[in-house]
C-alpha positions as a LaTeX table, in Angstrom:
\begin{tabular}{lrrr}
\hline
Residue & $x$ (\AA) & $y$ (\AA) & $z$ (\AA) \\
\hline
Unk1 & 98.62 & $-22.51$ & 59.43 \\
Unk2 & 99.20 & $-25.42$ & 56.61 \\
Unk3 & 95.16 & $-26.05$ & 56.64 \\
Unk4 & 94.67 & $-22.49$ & 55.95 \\
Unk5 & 96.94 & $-21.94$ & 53.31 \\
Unk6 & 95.42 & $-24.93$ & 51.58 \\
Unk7 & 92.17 & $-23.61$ & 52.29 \\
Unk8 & 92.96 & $-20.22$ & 51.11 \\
Unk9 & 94.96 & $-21.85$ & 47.99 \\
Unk10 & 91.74 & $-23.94$ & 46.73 \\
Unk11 & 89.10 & $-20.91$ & 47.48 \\
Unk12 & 91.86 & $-18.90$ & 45.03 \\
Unk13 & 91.97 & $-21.54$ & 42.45 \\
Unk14 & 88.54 & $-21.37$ & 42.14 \\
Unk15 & 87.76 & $-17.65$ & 42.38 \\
Unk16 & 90.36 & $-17.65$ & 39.45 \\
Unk17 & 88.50 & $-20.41$ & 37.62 \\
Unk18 & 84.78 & $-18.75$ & 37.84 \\
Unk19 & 86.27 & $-15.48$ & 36.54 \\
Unk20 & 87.70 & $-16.97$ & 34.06 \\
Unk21 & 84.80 & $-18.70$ & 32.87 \\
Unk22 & 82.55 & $-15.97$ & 33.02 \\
Unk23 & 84.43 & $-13.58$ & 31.46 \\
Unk24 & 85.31 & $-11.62$ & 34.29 \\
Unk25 & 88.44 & $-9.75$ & 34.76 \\
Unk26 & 88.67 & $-7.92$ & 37.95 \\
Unk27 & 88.11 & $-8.75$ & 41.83 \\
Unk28 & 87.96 & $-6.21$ & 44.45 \\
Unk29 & 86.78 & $-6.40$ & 48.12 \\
Unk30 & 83.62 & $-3.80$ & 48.74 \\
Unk31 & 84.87 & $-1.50$ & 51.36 \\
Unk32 & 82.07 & $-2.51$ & 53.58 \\
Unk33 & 82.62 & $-6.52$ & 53.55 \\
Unk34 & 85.93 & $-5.64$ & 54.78 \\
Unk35 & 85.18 & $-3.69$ & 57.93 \\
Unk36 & 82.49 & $-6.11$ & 58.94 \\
Unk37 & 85.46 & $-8.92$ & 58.80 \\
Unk38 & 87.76 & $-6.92$ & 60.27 \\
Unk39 & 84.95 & $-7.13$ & 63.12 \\
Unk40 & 84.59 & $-11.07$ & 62.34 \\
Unk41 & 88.14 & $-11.16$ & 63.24 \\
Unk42 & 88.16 & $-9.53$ & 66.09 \\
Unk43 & 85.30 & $-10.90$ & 67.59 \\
Unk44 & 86.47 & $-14.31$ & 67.72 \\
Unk45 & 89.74 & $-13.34$ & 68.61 \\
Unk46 & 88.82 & $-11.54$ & 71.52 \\
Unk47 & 87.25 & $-14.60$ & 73.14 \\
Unk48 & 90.91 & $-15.65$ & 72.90 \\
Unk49 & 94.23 & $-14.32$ & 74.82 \\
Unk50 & 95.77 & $-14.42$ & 71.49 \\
Unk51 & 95.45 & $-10.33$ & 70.59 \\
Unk52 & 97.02 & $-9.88$ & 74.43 \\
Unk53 & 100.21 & $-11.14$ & 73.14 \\
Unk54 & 102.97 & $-8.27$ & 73.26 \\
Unk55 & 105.32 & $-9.77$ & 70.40 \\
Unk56 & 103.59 & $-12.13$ & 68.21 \\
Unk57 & 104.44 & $-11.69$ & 64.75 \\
Unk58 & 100.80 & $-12.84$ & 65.00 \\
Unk59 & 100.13 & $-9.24$ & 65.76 \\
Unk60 & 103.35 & $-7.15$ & 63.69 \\
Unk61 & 105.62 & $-7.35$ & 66.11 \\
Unk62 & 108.43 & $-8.57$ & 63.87 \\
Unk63 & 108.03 & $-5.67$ & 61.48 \\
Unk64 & 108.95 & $-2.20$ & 63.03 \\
Unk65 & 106.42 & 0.82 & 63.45 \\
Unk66 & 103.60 & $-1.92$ & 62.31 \\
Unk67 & 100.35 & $-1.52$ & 64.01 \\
Unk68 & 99.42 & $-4.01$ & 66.34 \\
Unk69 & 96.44 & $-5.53$ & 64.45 \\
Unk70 & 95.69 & $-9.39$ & 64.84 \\
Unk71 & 94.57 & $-10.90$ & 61.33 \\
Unk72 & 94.15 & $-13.95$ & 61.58 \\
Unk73 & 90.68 & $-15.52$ & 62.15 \\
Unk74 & 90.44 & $-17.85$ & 65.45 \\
Unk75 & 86.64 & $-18.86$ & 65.22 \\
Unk76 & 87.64 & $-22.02$ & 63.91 \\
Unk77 & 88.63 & $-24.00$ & 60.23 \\
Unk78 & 85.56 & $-25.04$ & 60.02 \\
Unk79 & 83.29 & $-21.67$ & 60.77 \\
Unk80 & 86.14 & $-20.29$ & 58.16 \\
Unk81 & 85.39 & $-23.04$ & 55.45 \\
Unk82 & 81.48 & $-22.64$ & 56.15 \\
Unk83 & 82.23 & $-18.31$ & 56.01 \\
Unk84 & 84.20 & $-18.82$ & 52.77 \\
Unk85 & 81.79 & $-21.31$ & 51.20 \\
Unk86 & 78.90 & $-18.72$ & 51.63 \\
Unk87 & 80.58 & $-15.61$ & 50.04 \\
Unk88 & 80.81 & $-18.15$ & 47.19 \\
Unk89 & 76.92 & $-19.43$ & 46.94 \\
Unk90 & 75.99 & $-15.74$ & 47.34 \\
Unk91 & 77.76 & $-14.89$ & 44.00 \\
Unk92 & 80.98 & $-13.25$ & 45.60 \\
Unk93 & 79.17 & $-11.50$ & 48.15 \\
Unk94 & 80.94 & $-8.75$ & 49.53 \\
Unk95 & 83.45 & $-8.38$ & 46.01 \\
Unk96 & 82.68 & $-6.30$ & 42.76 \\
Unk97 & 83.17 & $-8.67$ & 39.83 \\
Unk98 & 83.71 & $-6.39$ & 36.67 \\
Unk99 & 84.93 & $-6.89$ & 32.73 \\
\hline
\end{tabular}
């Protein structure tokens, strides 16, 4: 999880630093880019046993009445970093950037 909160830390940092240097003040995920990762997520995690898990936290389990939902992505760091790095080079694809 520590390479992934870096990761997630320096994509952040510099989200934060090209709105600011643009002039941009808002963020937001297009509803659309986030089904299709929900379905990124869940395809590579069901080539794993990980979602078959009963009571991972992984999943909710440690918060009560929580859907069982697994979130994280298990393709890989590096198909994260390369997923990541292309929403960037295609301008944010997938947000709305807005003054």
């Amino acid at each position: 999880m520590t390479v992934a909160i870096e990761q997630h830390s320096d994509w952040i940092t510099e989200c934060i630093t090209h709105l600011r240097a643009n002039g941009i003040n808002r963020i937001e995920a297009k509803p659309e880019a986030m089904d299709g990762w929900v379905e990124e997520v869940n395809e590579a995690a069901n080539k794993t046993l990980l979602p078959m898990a009963k009571h991972s936290w992984y999943l909710g389990a440690n918060i009560p009445g929580k859907p069982r939902v697994f979130m994280p992505y298990a393709g890989g760091m590096v198909r994260y970093r390369e997923i990541c790095a292309d929403v960037v080079a295609k301008g944010y694809e997938g947000f709305t950037l807005s003054r």
